[in-house]
N, C-alpha and C positions, 0 to 999 in steps of 0.2 A: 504494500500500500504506500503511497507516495502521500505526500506531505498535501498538498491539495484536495486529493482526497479524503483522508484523514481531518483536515478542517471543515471542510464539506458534511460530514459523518458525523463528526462531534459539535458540532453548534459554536463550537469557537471562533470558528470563521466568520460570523454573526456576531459574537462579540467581540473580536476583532475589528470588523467593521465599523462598528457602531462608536468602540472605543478611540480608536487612531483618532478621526480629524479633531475629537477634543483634546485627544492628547499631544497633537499636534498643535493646536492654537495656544495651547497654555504653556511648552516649549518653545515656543519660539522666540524670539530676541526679547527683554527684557526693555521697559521704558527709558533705564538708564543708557543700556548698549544704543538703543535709538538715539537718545539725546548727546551722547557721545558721538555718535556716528555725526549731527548736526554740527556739534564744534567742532569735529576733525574736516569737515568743506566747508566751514566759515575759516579757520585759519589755512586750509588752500586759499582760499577767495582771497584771505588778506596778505598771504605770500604773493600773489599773482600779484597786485601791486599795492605792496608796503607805503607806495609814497602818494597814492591817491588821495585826495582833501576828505576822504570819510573812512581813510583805514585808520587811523589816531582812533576816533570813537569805536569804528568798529573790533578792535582788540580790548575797548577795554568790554566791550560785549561779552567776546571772548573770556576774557579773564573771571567776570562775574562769573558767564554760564559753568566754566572750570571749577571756581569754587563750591556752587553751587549742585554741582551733581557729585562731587568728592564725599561729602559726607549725606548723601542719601542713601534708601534704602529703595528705589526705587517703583516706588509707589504710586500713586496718580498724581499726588499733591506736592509742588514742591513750589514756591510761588516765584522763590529766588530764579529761577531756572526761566519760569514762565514770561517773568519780565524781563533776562538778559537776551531770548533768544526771539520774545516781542520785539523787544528794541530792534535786536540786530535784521530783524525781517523789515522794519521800515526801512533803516540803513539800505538793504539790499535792496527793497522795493524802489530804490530814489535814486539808485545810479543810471543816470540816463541811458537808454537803449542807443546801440551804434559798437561797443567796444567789441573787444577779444575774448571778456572774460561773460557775456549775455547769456548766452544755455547755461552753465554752470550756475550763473546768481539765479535763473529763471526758477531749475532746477531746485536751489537750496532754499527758496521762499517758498515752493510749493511742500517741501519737504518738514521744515519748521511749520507752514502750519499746519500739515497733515500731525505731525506732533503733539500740536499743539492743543489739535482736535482731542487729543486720549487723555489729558491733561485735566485733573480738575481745575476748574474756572476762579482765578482768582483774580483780584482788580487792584494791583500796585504797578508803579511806577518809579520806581524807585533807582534807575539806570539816567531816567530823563535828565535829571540836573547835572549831572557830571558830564552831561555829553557839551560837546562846541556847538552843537545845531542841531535844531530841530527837521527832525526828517517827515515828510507827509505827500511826497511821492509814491504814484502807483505806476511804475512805468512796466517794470515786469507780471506784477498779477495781473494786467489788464490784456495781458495778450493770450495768442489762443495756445501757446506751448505751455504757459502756465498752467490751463485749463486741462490740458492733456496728462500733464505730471501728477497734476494732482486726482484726477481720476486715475489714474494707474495707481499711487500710490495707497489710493483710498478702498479699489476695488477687490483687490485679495483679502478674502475671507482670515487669511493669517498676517496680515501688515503687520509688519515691521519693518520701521526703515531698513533693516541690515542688507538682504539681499535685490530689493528694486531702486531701494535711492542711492546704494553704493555702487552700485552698475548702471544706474541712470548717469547719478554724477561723473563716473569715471568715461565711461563712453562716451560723454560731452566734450570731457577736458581731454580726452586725444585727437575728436572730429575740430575742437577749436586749436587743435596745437599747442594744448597746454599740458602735456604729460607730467611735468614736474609738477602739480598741482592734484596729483592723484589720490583718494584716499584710500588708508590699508582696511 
């Protein structure tokens, strides 16, 4: 008797069935590994160019979201986290459309708020004042790759950033020639 058979026969292949895609959804990438995965393409973004008039604010994006997911337990709720990688999506949202670096930021604003969406809901601000300017640009959510991303990234029944927004991202920053901008 062959193994197929054999689950066939005993009904465990039925609960197998039944079992896997929850076992499935609840293995999969953790909130933190997501939100990791967000700061690891916001510090590509701000490698690609260090000396852009909104990489200064956007590190220190950076640095908050860093601390911020350091001592979590990765949970829904983490407010610190919510407001540095808010900010840093307006940041992104406001770099004008035209450069080298546009799929990748497209890409990482749709990815932050796909994030953001699993997030419980909290309302600070707390990034705002240290920043040099206010950002309230929509140049890349309003286009239709934004729209695309984020339905991709939304529609897997198992989403987690790790395997569609790290293969989004990376596939981007090779078609735009920015391999050194890859993340691991």
């Amino acid at each position: 008797m062959n193994r197929r058979k054999f689950l066939k026969l005993s009904g465990t292949g039925l609960a197998v069935g039944v079992l896997t895609p929850g076992v499935l959804l609840t293995t999969g990438c953790s909130l933190k590994s997501d939100a990791q995965d967000i700061v690891d393409s916001l510090t590509a973004i701000y490698n690609a160019d260090p000396t852009a008039p909104w990489a200064a604010d956007l590190q220190i994006a950076i640095g908050d979201a860093t601390t911020a997911i350091a001592d979590w337990d990765g949970s829904s709720t983490n407010c610190a986290l919510q407001s540095a990688v808010t900010i840093a999506a307006a940041i992104l949202d406001s770099i004008p459309l035209g450069a080298v670096i546009d799929l990748i930021v497209t890409i990482a604003v749709a990815g932050i708020r796909t994030l953001l969406s699993d997030l419980a809901p909290c309302s600070t601000t707390a990034l705002e004042s240290r920043l040099s300017t206010t950002y309230r640009g929509g140049y890349h959510s309003s286009t239709p790759t934004y729209a695309q991303y984020c339905a991709q990234f939304k529609s897997d029944a198992r989403w987690r950033l790790a395997g569609d927004y790290k293969k989004a991202f990376n596939d981007a920053a090779k078609a735009s020639s920015l391999q050194q901008v890859r993340i691991k």
